[in-house]
C-alpha positions as CSV (number, residue, x, y, z in Angstrom):
1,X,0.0,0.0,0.0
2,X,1.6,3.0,-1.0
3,X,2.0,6.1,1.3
4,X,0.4,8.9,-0.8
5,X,-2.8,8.9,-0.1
6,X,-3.8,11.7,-2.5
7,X,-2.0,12.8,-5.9
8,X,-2.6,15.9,-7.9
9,X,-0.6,16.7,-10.6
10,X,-0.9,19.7,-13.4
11,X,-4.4,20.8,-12.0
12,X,-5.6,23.3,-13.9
13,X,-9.5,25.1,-14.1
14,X,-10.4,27.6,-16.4
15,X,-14.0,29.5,-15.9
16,X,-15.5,31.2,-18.7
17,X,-15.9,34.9,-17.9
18,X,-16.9,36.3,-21.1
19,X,-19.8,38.6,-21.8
20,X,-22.8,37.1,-23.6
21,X,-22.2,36.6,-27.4
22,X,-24.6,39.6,-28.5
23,X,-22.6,41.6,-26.8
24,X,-19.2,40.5,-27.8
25,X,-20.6,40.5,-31.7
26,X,-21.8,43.6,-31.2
27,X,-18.8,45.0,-28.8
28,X,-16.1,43.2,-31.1
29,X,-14.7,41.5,-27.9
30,X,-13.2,38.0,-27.5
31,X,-14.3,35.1,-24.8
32,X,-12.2,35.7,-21.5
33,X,-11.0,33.4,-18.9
34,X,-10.5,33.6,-15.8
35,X,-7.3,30.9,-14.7
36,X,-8.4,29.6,-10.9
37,X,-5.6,27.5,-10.8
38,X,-2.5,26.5,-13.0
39,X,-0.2,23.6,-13.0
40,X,-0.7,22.4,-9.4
41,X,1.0,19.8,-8.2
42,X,1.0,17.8,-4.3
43,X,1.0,14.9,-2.5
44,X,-0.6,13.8,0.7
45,X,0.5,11.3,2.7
46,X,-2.0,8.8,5.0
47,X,-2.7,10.0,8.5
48,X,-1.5,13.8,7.9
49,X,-2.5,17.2,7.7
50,X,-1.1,19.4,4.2
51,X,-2.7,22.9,4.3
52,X,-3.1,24.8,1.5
53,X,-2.9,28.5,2.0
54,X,-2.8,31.8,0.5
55,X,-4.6,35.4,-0.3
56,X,-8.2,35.4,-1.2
57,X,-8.7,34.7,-4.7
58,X,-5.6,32.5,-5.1
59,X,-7.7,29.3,-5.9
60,X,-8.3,27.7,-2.9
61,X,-11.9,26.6,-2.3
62,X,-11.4,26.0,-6.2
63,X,-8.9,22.9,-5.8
64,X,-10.7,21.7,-2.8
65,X,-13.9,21.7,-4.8
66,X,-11.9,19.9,-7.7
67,X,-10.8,17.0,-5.2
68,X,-14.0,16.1,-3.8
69,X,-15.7,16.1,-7.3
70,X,-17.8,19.4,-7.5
71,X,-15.9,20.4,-10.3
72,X,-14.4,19.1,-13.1
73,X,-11.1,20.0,-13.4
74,X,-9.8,21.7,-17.0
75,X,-6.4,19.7,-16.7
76,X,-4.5,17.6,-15.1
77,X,-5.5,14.2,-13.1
78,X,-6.4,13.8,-9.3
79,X,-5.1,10.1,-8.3
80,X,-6.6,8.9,-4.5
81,X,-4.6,6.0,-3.5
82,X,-3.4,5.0,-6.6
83,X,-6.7,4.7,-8.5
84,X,-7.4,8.0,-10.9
85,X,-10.6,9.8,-10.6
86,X,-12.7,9.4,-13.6
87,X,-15.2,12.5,-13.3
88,X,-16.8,11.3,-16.6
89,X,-17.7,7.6,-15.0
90,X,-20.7,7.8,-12.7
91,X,-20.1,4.7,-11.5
92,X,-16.3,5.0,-10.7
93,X,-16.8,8.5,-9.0
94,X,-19.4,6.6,-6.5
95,X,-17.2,3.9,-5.8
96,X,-14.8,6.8,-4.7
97,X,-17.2,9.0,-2.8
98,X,-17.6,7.3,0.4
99,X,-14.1,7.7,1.3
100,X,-13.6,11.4,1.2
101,X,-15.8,13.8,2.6
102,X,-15.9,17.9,3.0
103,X,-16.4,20.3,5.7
104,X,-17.5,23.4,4.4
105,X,-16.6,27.3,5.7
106,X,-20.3,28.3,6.5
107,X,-22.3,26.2,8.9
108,X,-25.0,28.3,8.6
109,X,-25.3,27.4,4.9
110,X,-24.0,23.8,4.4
111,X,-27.1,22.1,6.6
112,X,-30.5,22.0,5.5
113,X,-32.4,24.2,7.6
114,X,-35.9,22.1,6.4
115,X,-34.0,18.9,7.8
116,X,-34.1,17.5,11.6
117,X,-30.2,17.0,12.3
118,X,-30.5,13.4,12.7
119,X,-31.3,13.3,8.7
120,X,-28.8,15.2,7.8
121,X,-26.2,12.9,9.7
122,X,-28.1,9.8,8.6
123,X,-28.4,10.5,4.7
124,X,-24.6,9.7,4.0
125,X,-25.3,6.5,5.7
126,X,-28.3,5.3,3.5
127,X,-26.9,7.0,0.3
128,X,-23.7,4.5,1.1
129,X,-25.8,1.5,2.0
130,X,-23.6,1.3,5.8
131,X,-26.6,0.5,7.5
132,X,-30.3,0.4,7.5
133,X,-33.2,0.6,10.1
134,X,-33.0,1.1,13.8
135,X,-28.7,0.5,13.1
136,X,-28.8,3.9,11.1
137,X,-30.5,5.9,14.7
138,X,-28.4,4.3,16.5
139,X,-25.0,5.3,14.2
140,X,-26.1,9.1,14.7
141,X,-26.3,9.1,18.3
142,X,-23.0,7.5,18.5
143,X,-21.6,10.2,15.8
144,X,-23.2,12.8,17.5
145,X,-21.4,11.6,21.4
146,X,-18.3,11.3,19.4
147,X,-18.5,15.1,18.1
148,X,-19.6,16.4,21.5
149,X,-23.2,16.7,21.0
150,X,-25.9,14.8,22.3
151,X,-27.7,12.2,20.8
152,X,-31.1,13.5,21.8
153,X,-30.0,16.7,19.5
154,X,-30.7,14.2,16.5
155,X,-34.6,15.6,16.3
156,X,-33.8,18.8,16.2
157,X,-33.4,21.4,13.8
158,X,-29.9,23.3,12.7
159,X,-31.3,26.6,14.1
160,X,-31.6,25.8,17.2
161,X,-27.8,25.5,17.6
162,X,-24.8,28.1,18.0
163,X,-22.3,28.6,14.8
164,X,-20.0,26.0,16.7
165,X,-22.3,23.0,17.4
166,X,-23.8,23.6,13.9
167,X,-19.9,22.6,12.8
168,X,-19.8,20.1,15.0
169,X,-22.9,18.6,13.2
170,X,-20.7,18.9,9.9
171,X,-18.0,17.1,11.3
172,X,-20.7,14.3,12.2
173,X,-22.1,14.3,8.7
174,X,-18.6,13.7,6.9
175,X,-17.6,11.0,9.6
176,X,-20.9,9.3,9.1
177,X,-19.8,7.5,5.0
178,X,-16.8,6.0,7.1
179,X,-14.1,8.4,4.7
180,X,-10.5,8.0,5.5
181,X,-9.8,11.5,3.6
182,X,-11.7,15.3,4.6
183,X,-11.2,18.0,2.9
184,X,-11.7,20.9,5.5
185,X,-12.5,24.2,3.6
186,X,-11.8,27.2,6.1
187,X,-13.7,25.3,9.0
188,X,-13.2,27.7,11.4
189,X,-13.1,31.0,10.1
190,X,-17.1,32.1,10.6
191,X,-16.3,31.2,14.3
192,X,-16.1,33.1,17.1
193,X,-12.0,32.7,18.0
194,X,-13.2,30.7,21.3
195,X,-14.7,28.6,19.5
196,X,-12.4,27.4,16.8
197,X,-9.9,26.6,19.2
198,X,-12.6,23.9,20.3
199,X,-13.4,22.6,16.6
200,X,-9.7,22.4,16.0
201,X,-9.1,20.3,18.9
202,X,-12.0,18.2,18.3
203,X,-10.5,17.5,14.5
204,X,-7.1,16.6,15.8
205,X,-8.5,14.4,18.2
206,X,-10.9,12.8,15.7
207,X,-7.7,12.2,13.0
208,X,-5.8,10.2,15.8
209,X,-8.9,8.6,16.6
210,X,-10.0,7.4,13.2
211,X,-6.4,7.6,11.4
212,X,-7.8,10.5,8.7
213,X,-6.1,12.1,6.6
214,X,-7.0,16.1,6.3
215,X,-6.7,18.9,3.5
216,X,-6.8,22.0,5.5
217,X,-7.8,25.0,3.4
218,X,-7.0,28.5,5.3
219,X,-5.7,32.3,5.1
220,X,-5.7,32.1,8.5
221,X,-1.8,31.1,9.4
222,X,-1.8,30.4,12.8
223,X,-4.7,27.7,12.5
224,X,-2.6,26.4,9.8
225,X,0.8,26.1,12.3
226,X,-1.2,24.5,14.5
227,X,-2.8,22.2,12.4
228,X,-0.2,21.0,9.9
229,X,2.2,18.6,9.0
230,X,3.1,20.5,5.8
231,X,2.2,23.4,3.8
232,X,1.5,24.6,0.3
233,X,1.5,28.5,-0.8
234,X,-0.8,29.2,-3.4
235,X,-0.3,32.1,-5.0
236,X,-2.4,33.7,-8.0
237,X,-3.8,30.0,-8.4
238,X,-0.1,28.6,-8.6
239,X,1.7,26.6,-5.7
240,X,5.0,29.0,-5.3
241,X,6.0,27.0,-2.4
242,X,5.6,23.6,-0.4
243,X,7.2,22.9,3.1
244,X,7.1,21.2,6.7
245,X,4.9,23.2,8.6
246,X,7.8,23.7,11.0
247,X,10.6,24.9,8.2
248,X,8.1,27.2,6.5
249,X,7.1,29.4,9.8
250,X,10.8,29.5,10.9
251,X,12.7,29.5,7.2
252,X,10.3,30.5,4.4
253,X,11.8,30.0,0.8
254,X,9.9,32.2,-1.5
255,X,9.9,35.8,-1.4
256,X,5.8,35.8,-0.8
257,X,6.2,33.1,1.6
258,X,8.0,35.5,3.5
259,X,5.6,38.3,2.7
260,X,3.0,36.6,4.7
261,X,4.4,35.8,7.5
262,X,6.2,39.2,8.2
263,X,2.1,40.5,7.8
264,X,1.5,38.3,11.0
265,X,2.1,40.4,14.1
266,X,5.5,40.1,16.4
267,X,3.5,39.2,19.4
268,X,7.4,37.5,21.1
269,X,9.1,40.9,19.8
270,X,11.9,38.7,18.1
271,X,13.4,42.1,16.3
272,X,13.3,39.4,13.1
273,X,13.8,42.6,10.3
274,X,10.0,42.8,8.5
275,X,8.9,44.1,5.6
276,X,5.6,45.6,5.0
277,X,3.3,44.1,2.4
278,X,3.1,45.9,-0.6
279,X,1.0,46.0,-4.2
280,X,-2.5,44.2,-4.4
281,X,-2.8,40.6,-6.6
282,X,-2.8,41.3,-10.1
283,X,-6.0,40.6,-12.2
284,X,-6.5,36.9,-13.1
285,X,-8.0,37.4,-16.1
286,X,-5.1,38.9,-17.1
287,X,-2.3,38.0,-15.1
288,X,1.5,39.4,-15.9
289,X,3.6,37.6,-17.9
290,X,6.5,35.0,-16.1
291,X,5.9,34.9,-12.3
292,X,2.8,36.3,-11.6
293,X,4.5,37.7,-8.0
294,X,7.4,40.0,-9.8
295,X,5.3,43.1,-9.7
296,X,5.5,43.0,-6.0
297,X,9.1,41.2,-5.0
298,X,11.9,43.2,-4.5
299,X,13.8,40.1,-5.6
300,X,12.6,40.3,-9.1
301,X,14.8,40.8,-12.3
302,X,14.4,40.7,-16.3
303,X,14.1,36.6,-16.3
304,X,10.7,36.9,-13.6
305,X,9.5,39.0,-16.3
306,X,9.2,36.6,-18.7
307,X,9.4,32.9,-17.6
308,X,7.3,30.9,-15.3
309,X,9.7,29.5,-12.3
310,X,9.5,25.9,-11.9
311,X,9.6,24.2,-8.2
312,X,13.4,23.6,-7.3
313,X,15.0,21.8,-4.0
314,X,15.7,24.3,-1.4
315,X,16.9,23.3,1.8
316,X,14.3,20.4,1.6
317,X,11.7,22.9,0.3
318,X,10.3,23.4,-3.2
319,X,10.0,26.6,-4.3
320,X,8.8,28.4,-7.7
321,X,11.5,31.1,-7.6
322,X,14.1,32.1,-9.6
323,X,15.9,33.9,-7.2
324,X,16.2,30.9,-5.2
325,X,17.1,28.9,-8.2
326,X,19.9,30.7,-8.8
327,X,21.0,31.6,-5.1
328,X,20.1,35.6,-4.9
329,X,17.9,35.2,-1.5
């Protein structure tokens, strides 16, 4: 059994932006495209954590979506545990399902208000076939014990719960298919700071519990230090940078690696020299040629201008930099 649990290689997704065709006939305009993500490439081993973070807008919620199937990707393949993920195949896709799951940034949105919560728990459980009659009640009280909730909260409805519990309810629905893969899309961040140090601690207790495997999606960097076993820095829907979760925090690689952490506050007053964040991301429907970054890195000569950077070894990191490449930082 190999120790990559999840693959991705060259994922790419292209949305159609363009104006209806009236108006582009009568406006003389082309289709435009917006590029979410471009040439992305990971791996995540069994049992860990690999975050994926970045600005908003830098693609995200776009691969996470890709992964679990809600989109189709416009290149590139997605391999989970060896087998390739067949988004045309029906068939294959189900076979696949059960064993990843998603919890999503809202709780407010991502449960059916019309729903008691015990459905909403139960439904993976019958889609899957896992169990059937009184087994399937009895499932959702134990998911909903295991969570922290009660299982008498299985007949009632999502409103009658705080922002928290209504994630802890999430949590219960993807842990109710069985998966040995969750994809956790910003899970804390509509969450009072109290209380995502709760949800956080409940999901590392659950992945030693049940052995999962996580895909943490955040902006929020010190949710990812605490939650990660390695990290990848999207940038402009391109991974500039993947490291231990230790090595990136205390030795960042690429020049907007570094940008982000010096825009986390000095709260041990370190004296570590910082430098303030400067220029906005550039348009992604039309993004600058070679590195998308080199409008705002000081690091940045004729070559960023017009080549994409490749990932290179850099003290056990990769990074997409050609100042690194060539030993200038």
């Amino acid at each position: 059994m190999s120790d990559v649990l999840l693959k991705v290689e060259g994922l790419t997704r292209y949305f159609d932006v363009s104006k209806p065709w009236l108006n582009r006939v009568i406006e003389r305009e082309d289709r435009q495209f917006l590029t979410a993500t471009a040439d992305v490439n990971f791996e995540i081993r069994r049992g860990e954590t690999f975050a994926l973070v970045g600005e908003s807008g830098s693609g995200k919620s776009t691969i996470a979506k890709m992964i679990v199937g809600l989109l189709e990707p416009s290149a590139g393949r997605i391999t989970f545990d060896d087998q390739e993920m067949n988004f045309a195949s029906g068939a294959a896709m189900r076979t696949l399902r059960r064993r990843f799951q998603m919890i999503f940034q809202d709780p407010y949105a991502s449960l059916n208000p019309r729903w008691h919560v015990g459905d909403i728990i139960a439904e993976p459980i019958r889609t899957f076939g896992l169990a059937s009659g009184n087994a399937i009640s009895r499932e959702v009280g134990r998911l909903l014990d295991t969570v922290g909730l009660s299982a008498s909260d299985a007949g009632k409805f999502p409103h009658e719960f705080s922002g928290g519990q209504r994630q802890r309810i999430a949590i219960a629905r993807a842990l109710s298919s069985r998966p040995e893969f969750i994809v956790c899309d910003e899970p804390t961040s509509a969450l009072d700071v109290s209380v995502q140090a709760q949800i956080l601690n409940l999901m590392r207790d659950l992945q030693d519990e049940f052995g999962l495997t996580y895909l943490l999606i955040s902006h929020d960097l010190s949710v990812v230090r605490h939650m990660s076993n390695r990290i990848g820095v999207l940038y402009l829907g391109r991974l500039v940078e993947v490291a231990d979760g230790k090595t990136l925090f205390t030795h960042p690689r690429h020049p907007y690696s570094r940008m982000l952490l010096d825009a986390v506050p000095d709260l041990t007053l370190s004296g570590r020299r910082r430098r303030q964040v400067e220029g906005e991301i550039p348009n992604p429907i039309n993004p600058p040629p070679g590195c998308a970054f080199h409008p705002r890195c000081p690091h940045a000569f004729d070559r960023c201008r017009q080549e994409i950077p490749q990932p290179v070894d850099a003290d056990g990191s990769l990074a997409a930099c050609f100042a690194v490449e060539e030993g200038r930082i």
